[in-house]
C-alpha positions as CSV (number, residue, x, y, z in Angstrom):
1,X,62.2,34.0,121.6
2,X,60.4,33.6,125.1
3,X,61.2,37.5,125.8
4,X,58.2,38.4,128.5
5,X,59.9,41.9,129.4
6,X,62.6,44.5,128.8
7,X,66.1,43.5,130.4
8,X,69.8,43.5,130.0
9,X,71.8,40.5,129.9
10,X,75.7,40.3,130.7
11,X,76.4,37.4,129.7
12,X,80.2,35.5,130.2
13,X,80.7,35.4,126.8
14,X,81.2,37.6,123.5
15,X,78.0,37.5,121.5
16,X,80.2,35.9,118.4
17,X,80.4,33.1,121.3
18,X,77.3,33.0,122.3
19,X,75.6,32.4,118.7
20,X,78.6,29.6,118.5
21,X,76.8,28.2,121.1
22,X,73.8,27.6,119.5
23,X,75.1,25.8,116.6
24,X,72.8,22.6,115.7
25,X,74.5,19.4,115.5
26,X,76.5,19.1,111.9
27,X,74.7,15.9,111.0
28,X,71.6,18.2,111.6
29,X,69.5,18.7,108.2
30,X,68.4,22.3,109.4
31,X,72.1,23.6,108.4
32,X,71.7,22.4,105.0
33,X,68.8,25.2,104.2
34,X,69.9,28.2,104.8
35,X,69.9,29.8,100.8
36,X,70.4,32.6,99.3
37,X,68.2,34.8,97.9
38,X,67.6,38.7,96.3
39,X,64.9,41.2,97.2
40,X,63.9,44.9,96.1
41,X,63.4,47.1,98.7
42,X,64.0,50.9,99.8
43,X,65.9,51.7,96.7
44,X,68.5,48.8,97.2
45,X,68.9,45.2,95.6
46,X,69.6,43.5,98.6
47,X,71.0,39.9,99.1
48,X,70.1,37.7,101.6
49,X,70.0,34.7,103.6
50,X,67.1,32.7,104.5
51,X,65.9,29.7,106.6
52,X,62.5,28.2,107.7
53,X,59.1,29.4,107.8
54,X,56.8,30.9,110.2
55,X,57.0,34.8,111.8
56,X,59.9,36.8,110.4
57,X,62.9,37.0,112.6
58,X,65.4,39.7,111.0
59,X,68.8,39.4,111.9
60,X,71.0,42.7,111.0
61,X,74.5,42.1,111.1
62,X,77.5,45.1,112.3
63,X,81.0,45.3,111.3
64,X,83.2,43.3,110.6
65,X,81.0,40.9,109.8
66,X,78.7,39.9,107.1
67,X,74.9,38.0,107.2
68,X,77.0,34.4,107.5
69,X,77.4,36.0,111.2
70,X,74.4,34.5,111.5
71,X,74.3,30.9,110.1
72,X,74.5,29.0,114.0
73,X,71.5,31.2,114.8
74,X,69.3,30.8,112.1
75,X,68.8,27.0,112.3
76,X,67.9,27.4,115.4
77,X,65.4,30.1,115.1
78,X,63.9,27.9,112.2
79,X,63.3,24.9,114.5
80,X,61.5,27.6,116.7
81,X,59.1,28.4,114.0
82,X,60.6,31.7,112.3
83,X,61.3,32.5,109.0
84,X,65.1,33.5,110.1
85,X,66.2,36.6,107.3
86,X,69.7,37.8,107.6
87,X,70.2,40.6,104.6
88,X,73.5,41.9,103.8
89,X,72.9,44.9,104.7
90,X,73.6,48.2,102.2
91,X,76.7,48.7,100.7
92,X,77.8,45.2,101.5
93,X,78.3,42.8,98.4
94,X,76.6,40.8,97.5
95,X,74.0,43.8,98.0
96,X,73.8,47.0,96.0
97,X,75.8,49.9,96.7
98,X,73.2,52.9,98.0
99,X,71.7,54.7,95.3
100,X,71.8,58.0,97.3
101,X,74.9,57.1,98.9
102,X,73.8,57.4,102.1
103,X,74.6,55.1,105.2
104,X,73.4,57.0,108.2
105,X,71.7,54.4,111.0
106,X,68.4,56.2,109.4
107,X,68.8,54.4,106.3
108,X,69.5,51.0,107.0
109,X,66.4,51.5,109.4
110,X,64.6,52.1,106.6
111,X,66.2,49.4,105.0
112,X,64.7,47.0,107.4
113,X,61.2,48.3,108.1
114,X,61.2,47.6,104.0
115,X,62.3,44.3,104.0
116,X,59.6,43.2,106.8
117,X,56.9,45.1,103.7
118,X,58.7,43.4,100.7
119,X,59.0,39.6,102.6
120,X,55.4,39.9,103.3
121,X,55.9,40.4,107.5
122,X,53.3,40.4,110.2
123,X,52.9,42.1,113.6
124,X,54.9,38.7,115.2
125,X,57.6,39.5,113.6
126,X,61.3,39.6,115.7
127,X,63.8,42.1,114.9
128,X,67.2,41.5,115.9
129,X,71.0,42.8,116.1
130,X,74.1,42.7,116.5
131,X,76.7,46.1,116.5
132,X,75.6,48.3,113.8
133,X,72.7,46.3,113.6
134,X,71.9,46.3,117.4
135,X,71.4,50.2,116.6
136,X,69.6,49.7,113.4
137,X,67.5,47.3,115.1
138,X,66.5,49.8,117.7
139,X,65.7,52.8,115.6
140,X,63.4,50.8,113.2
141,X,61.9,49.8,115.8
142,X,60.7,52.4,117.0
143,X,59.5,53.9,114.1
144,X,57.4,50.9,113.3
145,X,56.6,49.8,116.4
146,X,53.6,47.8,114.5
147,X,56.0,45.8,112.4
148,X,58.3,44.4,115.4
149,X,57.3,42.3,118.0
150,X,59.9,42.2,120.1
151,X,63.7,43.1,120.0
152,X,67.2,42.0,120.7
153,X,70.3,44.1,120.2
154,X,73.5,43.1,120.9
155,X,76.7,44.7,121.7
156,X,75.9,48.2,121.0
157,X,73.9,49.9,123.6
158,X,71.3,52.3,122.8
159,X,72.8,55.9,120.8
160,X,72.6,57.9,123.9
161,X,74.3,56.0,126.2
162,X,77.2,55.3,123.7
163,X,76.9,59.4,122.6
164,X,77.5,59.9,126.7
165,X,80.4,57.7,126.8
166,X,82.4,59.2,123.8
167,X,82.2,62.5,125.6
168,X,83.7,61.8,128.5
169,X,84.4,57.9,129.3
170,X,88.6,58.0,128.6
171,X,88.0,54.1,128.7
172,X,85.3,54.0,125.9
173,X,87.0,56.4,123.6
174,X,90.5,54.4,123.7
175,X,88.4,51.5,122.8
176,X,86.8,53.2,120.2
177,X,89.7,54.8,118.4
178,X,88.8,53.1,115.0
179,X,86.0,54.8,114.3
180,X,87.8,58.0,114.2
181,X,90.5,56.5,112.0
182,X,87.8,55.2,109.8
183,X,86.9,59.1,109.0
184,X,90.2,59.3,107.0
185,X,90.6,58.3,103.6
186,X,93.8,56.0,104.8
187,X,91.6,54.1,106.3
188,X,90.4,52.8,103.0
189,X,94.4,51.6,102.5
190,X,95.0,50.6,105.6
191,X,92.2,47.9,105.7
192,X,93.0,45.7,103.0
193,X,96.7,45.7,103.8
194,X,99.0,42.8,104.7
195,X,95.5,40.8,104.0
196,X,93.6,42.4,106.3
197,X,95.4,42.8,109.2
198,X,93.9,45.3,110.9
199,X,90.2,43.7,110.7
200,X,92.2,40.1,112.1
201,X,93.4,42.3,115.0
202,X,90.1,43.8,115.6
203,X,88.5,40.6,116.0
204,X,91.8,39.9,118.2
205,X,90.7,42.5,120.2
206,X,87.1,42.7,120.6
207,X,86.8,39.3,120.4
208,X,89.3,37.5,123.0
209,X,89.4,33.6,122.5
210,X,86.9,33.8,119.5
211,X,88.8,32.5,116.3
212,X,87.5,34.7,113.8
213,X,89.1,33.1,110.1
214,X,85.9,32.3,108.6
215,X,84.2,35.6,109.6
216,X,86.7,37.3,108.6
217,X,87.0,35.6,104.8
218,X,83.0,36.3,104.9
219,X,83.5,40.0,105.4
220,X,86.4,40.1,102.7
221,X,83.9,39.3,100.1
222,X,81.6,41.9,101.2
223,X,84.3,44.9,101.0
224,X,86.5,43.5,98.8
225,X,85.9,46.2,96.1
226,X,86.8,49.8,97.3
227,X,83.4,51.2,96.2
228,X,82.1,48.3,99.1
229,X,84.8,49.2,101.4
230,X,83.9,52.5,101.7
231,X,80.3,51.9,101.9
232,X,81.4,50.0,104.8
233,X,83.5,53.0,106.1
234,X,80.3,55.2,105.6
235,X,78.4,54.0,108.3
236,X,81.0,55.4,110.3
237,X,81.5,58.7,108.7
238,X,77.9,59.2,108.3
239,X,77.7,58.8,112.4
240,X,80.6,60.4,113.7
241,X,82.2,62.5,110.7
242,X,80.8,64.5,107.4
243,X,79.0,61.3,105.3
244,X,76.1,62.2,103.8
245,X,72.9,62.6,106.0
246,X,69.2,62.9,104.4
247,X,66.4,65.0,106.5
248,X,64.0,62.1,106.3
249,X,66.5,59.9,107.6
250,X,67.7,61.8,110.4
251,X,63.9,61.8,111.6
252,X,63.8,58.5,111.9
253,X,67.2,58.5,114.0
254,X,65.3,61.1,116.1
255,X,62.3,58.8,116.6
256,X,64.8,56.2,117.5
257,X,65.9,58.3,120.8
258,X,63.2,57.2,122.3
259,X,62.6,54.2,124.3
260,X,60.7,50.9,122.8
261,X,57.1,50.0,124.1
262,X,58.2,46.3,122.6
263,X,59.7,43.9,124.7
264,X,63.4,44.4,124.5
265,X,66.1,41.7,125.3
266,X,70.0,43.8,125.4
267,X,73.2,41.2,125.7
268,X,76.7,41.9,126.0
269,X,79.5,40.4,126.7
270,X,81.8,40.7,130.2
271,X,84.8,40.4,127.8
272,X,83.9,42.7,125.4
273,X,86.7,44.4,124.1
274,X,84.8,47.1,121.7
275,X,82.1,48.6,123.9
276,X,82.5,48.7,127.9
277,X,80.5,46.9,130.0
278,X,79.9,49.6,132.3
279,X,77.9,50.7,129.2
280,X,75.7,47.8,129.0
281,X,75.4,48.0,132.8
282,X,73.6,51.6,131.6
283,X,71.6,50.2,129.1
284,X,69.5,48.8,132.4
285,X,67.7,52.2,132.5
286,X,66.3,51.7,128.8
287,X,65.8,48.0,129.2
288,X,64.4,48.2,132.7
């Protein structure tokens, strides 16, 4: 990843962009090996995608979006010499609904220091995401600081700075008024209405210029089946609302407070219309 030190990175473009950008050539053999495969680990059967060999580099995907978010990237992190993984994370199909029905960003960080156990990881391993997974990334992180080599999250600023914001950034919490919807069960109607409307205008929105059809069909299939769909929902509702917590769980999101000692790599995009950029400009003070 060439990450020497912690920074933040604003970059021009929307992440989605960004990974566009490093797209291989489509005569290029690399795209052809991405496969799918199925793993045990932490209580859930999960699905996942896989491409070359070498370190692990985990790649956690955020909503809406699905672990095809990442097929431009993994190529490319192949011909670097990783073993690019890119689960569908819990409660997205093809993966198995949660056993304990919990979503909490505790859980899927368990999730993920699990998967680097069950696929047989190292210490060189690189952990990396993107919206929910940006925060997923960071709290398993630091609670196995051992496991990850180094970092990138992307999108999502660290819990604390985002916590700040919806308390008092009018800005931030216009942009964020989905995830309050998501706490009601219309949400849950609303979604798959007119063909998914509301997700197309999302993207619209958080994604200006970024033509979004194939990511969106990809994230159809992983919520297409209400019990999925509200899985999905849960992360939300776990993190804002009344979805079920477990103790355990919320100690690892307490762990996940506190800064890395790995090198850390943040990027958002100037456009971004979900999170503010005066948030990632705040993110300097974790990644210094």
């Amino acid at each position: 990843m060439g990450i020497q030190r912690n920074e933040t990175q604003i970059t021009d473009l929307r992440v989605d962009t960004y990974l566009l950008a490093l797209a291989p050539p489509q005569n290029d053999p690399m795209k052809q090996q991405i496969q799918l495969n199925q793993i045990d680990a932490n209580g859930i059967h999960f699905s996942y995608l896989e491409c070359g060999s070498g370190p692990i580099a985990l790649c956690v995907h955020g909503f809406p979006d699905s672990a095809h978010t990442w097929r431009f990237l993994m190529p490319a992190l192949a011909k670097a010499g990783f073993r690019a993984i890119a689960p569908f994370t819990r409660g997205y199909a093809p993966t198995s609904l949660a056993p304990d029905d919990c979503y909490q960003t505790g859980a899927r960080a368990a999730d993920v220091n699990a998967l680097h156990e069950a696929l047989g990881g190292d210490e060189n391993a690189v952990l990396i995401g993107h919206d929910w997974g940006a925060s997923t990334a960071l709290t398993a992180a630091a609670n196995a600081p051992q496991r990850w080599h180094r970092v990138v999250a992307m999108s999502v600023p660290p819990v604390l700075i985002l916590r700040k914001a919806l308390d008092g950034n009018l800005a931030q919490i216009k942009r964020s008024w989905y995830m309050f919807y998501f706490q009601s069960a219309l949400a849950e109607i609303a979604i798959p209405a007119n063909d998914y409307a509301l997700i197309e205008m999302l993207w619209e929105d958080w994604s200006p210029g970024f033509k979004s059809k194939d990511d969106l069909e990809n994230f159809k299939k992983c919520v297409s089946s209400p019990s999925h769909l509200k899985a999905a929902l849960g992360y939300y509702r776990a993190s804002l609302g009344n979805g079920k917590k477990i103790e355990t769980y919320n100690a690892l999101e307490t762990k996940g407070l506190e800064p890395l000692i790995q090198p850390t790599l943040y990027l958002h995009g100037k456009n971004d219309g979900c999170i503010g950029v005066e948030l990632a400009q705040e993110a300097r003070n974790t990644c210094p």
